[in-house]
SETIDREN-792388 format. One line per field, with one value per residue (C-alpha): x, y, z. Coordinates in steps of 0.02 Angstrom, whole numbers, padded with zeros to 5 digits. Example, Ala and Ser with C-alpha at 12.3 -4.5 7.8 and 13.67 -1.06 7.14 Angstrom:
! SETIDREN-792388
east: (00615  00684)
north: (-00225  -00053)
up: (00390  00357)
***
This chain:
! SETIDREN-792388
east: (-03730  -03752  -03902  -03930  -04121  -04155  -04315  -04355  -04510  -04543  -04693  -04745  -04879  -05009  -05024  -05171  -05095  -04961  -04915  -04916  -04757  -04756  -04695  -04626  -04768  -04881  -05031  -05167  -05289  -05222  -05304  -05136  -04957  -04822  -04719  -04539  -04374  -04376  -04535  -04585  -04605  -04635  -04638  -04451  -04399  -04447  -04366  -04218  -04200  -04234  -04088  -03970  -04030  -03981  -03793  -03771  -03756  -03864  -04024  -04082  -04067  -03867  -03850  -03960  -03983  -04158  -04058  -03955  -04025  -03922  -04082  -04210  -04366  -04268  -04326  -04344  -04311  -04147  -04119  -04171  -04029  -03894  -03937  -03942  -03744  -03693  -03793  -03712  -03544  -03525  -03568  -03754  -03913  -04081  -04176  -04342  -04447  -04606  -04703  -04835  -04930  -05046  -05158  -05332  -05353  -05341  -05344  -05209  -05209  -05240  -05051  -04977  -04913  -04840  -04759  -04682  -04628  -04552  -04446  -04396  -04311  -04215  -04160  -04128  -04264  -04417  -04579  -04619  -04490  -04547  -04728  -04833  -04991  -05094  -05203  -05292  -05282  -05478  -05479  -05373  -05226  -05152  -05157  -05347  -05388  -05311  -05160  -05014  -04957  -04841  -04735  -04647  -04516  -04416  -04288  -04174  -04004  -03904  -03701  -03617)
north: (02362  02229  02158  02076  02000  01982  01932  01904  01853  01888  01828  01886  01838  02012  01992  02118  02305  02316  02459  02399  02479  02421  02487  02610  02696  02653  02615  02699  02640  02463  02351  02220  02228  02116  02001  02030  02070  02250  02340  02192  02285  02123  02243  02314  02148  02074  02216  02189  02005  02071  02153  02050  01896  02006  02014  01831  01932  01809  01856  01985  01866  01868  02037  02075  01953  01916  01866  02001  02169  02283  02256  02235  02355  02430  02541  02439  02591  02594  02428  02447  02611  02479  02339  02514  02569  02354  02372  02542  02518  02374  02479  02427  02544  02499  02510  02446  02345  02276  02219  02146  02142  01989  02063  02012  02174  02310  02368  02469  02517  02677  02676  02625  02795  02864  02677  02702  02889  02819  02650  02770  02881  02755  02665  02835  02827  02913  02829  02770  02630  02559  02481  02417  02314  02249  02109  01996  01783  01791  01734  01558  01500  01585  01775  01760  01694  01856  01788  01857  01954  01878  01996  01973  02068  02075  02220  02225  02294  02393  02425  02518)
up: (-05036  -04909  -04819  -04660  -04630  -04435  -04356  -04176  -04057  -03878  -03775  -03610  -03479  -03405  -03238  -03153  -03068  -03192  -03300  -03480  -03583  -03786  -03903  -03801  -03721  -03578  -03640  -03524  -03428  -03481  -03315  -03329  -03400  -03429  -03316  -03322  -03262  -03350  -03395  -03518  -03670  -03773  -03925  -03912  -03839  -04018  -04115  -04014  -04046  -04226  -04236  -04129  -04247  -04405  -04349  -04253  -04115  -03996  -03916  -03798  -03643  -03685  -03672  -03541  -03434  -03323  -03185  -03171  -03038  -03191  -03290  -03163  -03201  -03358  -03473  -03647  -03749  -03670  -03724  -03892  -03899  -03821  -03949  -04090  -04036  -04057  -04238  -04277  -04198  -04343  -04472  -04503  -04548  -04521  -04681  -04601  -04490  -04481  -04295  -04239  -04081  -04029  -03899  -03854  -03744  -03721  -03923  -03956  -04128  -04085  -04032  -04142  -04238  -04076  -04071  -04246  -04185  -04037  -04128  -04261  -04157  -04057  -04234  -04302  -04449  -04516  -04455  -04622  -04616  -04451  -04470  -04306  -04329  -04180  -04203  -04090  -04090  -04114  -03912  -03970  -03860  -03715  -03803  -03823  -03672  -03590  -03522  -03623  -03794  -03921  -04048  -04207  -04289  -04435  -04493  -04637  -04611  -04752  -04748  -04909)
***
């Protein structure tokens, strides 16, 4: 068996009166969400680089360009499927992934199973191979003063 280790980071600014979408949901009642060509779902945006990193395939930004109007207010989870069909069209299984979510506010680990649900089903695995943790930056730098979320992601990729 073969491995592939990818892992990928995404930051975005919150801006007031957006919707938030991470991790493939909109999180309710969230007063701010994400600045960004598509629906700035810093989360999948990660996970995508993840996987893109995994296979030298570039970075999300290749693929999907911010200054193209294709991808303009985009659906993330769509993304995540497109950069799923380059991973699977190569012959590559995800075996897991692991994510977490800098955010000062709102808390969201109360989210973060119907996240897992959500990223498993796009990467065509059970939710216990996909793990989301949210944690705050104890209000240091940009992320705890409010003004943005930063994500990590790794995933390890399997071929027989």
């Amino acid at each position: 068996m073969e491995f592939r280790i990818g892992q990928g980071y995404d930051v975005h600014a919150l801006k007031y009166g957006l919707p938030m979408w991470l991790g493939g949901i909109c999180i309710p009642d969230a007063p701010a969400g994400f600045v960004a060509h598509s629906d700035g779902d810093v989360a999948l945006h990660a996970l995508c680089d993840a996987l893109l990193g995994a296979l030298a395939l570039g970075d999300i930004g290749k693929h999907f360009p911010d200054t193209s109007d294709e991808w303009k207010g985009a659906d993330s989870k769509n993304l995540l499927a497109a950069v799923m069909e380059m991973v699977s069209s190569r012959g590559w299984k995800v075996a897991n992934t692991d994510i977490t979510i800098a955010l000062q506010a709102p808390k969201i680990g109360m989210f973060t199973d119907r996240m897992r649900g959500i990223i498993a089903g796009i990467l065509g695995i059970s939710p216990d191979r996909v793990s989301v943790k949210a944690t705050t930056t104890e209000k240091l730098g940009f992320t705890g003063r409010g003004e943005g979320c930063q994500v990590w992601a790794v995933v390890l990729l399997c071929k027989d």
